[in-house]
N, C-alpha and C positions, 0 to 999 in steps of 0.2 A: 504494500500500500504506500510505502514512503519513496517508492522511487515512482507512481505515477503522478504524484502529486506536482512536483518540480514539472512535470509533463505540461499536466494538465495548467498550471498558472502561465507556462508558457505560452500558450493555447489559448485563454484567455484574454493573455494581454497583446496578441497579435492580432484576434478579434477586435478587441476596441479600439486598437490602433488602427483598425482598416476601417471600422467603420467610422470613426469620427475624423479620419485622412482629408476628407473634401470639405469639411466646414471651415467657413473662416468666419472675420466678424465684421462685423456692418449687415450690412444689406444685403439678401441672399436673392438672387430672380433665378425663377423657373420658369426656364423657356419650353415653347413649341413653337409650332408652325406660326403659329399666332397667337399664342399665350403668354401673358407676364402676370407671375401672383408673385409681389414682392416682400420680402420678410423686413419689419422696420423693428429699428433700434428704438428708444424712446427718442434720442438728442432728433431721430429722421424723422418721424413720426410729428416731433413741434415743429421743425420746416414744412412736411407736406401736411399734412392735417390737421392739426390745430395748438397751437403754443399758450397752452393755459396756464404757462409761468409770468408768460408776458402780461395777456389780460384774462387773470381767472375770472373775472363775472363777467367777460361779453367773448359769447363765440364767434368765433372768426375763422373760417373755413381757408386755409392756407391753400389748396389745390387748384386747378382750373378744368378739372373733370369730378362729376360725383365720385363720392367712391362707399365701399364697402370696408369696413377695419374686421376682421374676424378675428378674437382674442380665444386663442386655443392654448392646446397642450398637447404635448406628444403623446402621454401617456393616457389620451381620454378616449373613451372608445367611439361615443357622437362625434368629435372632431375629424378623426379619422377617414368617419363615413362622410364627412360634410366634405372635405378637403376634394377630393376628384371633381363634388358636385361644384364645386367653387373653378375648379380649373376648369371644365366647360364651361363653364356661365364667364371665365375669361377669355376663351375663343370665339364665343356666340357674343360679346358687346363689346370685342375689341376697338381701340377708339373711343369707345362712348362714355365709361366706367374705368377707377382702377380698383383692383381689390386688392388689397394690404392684409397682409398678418401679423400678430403679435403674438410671440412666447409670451403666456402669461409668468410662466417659470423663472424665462431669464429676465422678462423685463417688470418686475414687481412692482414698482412704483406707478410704471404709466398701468398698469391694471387697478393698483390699489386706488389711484388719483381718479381715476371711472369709475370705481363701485362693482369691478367685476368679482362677483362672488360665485359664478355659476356658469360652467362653459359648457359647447361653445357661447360664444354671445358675438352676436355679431351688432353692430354700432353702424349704420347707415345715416351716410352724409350726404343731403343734399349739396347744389352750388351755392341755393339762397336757402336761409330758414335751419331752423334748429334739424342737430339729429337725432335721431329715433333709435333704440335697441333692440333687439328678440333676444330670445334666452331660448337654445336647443337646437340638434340640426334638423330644417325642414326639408320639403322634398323639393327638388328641382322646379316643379308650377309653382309653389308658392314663394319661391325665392324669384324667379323672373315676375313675378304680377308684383312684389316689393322694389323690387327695381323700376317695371317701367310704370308705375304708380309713384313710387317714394322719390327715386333718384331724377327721371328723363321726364316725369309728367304727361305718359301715352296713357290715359283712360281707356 
């Protein structure tokens, strides 16, 4: 037993070395043919979406396209499911929308300073007027009719 051990932590730690090889830090984009779902830091996050250090009591929508902020976690089993459904709905409104992510994990603060207690939650930004939350993953119709209802204003 004492000599698989040394084995097996070697094994272990070439695992986690390989799978955490491609990360780096900032801002992460997942590209396709026509997809971008970008992963924001907090410091990105008050540049593109809203800087509530600057002015905490008036919202101020920093982007020039709606967007989508989805506050997940790796380890949640709704986000998971929601996550592909999020990268279609970025090939289908490419141009029109951007959808952003937040590690709730790594970025605690820009979670805790929203109130997110329950993921996923997704935070939909219009370009004018306040935004709006849901709390859990919905299915693909009810996230496009929150879109071109919330975000683009198609009734």
């Amino acid at each position: 037993m004492k000599s698989i051990k040394p084995i097996l932590t070697v094994l272990c730690l070439l695992i986690t070395v390989t799978a955490c090889s491609g990360n780096k830090e900032g801002t992460q984009q997942k590209k396709g043919a026509d997809m971008e779902l970008t992963h924001l830091t907090k410091a990105e996050f008050l540049k593109k979406v809203y800087n509530y250090e600057a002015n905490p009591n008036d919202w101020k929508y920093e982007g020039d396209k709606p967007c989508i902020v989805d506050f997940y976690a790796t380890w949640c089993g709704p986000c998971k499911a929601l996550a592909p459904v999020l990268e279609d709905l970025a090939k289908e409104y490419e141009g029109k929308i951007y959808i952003y992510k937040v590690d709730v994990d790594k970025e605690q603060d820009l979670a805790a300073a929203f109130g997110i207690r329950s993921i996923p939650t997704l935070l939909w930004v219009p370009l004018n007027g306040k935004p709006k939350t849901t709390q859990g993953a919905m299915p693909k119709n009810e996230l496009k009719k929150m879109i071109d209802d919330t975000l683009l204003n198609i009734k």
